[in-house]
N, C-alpha and C positions, 0 to 999 in steps of 0.2 A: 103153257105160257107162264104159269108160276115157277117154274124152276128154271127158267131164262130169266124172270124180274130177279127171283132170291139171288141168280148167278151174277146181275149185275149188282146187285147190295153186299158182296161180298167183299172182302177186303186184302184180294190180290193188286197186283201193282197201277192194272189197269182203270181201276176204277181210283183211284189216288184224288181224282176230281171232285170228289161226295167231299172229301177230309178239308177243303178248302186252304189246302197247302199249294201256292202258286207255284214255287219251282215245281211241287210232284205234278201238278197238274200240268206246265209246261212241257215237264219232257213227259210226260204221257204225248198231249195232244203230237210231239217229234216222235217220238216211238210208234204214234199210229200213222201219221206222214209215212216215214218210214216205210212202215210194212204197206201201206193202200200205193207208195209208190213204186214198191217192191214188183209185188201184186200188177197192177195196171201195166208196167211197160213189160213182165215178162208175158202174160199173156196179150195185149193188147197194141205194143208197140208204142205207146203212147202214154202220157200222164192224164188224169181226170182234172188238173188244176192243185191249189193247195188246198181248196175248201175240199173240194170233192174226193183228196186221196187221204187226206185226215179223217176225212169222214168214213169211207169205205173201212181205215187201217184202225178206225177204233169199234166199228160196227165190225168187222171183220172179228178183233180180238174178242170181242163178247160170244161171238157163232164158235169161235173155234175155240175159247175157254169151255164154254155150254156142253160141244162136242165130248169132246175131251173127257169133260167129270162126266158126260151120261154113258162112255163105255167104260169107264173108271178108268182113267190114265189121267194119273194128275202130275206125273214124273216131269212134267214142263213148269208147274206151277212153283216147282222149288228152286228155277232157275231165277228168280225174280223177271229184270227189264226181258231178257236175252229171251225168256220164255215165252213175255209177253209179244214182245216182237213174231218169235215161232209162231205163234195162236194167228196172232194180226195176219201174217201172211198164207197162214192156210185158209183163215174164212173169209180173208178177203178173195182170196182167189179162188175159193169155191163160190162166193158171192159172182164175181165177175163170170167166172164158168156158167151158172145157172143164168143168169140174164142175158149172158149172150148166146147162149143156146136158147133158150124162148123167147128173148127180150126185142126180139124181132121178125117181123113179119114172111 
């Protein structure tokens, strides 16, 4: 759990929110839209909402940043946004994958 908290104290693009710079954190919070609605309608068909697909596309970029540095691939991290975007939609979509494969009865 400590190297998920340091990964989000880190100062890739994603976390731009901590810096209290409003445009970064703007188009963060649209970078993680983006990817959670990326995410959602390719496996799901459907959108989560805006709360919900910014939520997943910025929860999603922390999983798939975390992923990433714990096999040491940080080759996406030097993409800057474009990266973070890549991230957002892989763990969101593993996100989605694992909940709906158990997330129901």
């Amino acid at each position: 759990m400590n190297v998920l908290l340091s990964t989000l104290l880190t100062d890739g693009n994603i976390f731009n929110v901590i810096d209290g710079n409003t445009s970064a954190m703007l188009f963060t919070a649209f970078i993680g839209l983006l990817a959670g609605c990326f995410a959602s309608y390719a496996l799901n068909g459907r959108g989560l909402g805006l709360i919900g697909n910014t939520a997943l596309g910025l929860i999603g970029a922390a999983l798939g940043r975390w992923m990433f540095e714990a096999i040491s691939v940080s080759a996406l991290s030097e993409l800057g946004y474009s990266g973070d975007f890549i991230y957002g939609v892989i763990g969101s979509t593993l996100i989605l994958f694992v909940f709906g494969r158990f997330g129901r009865d």
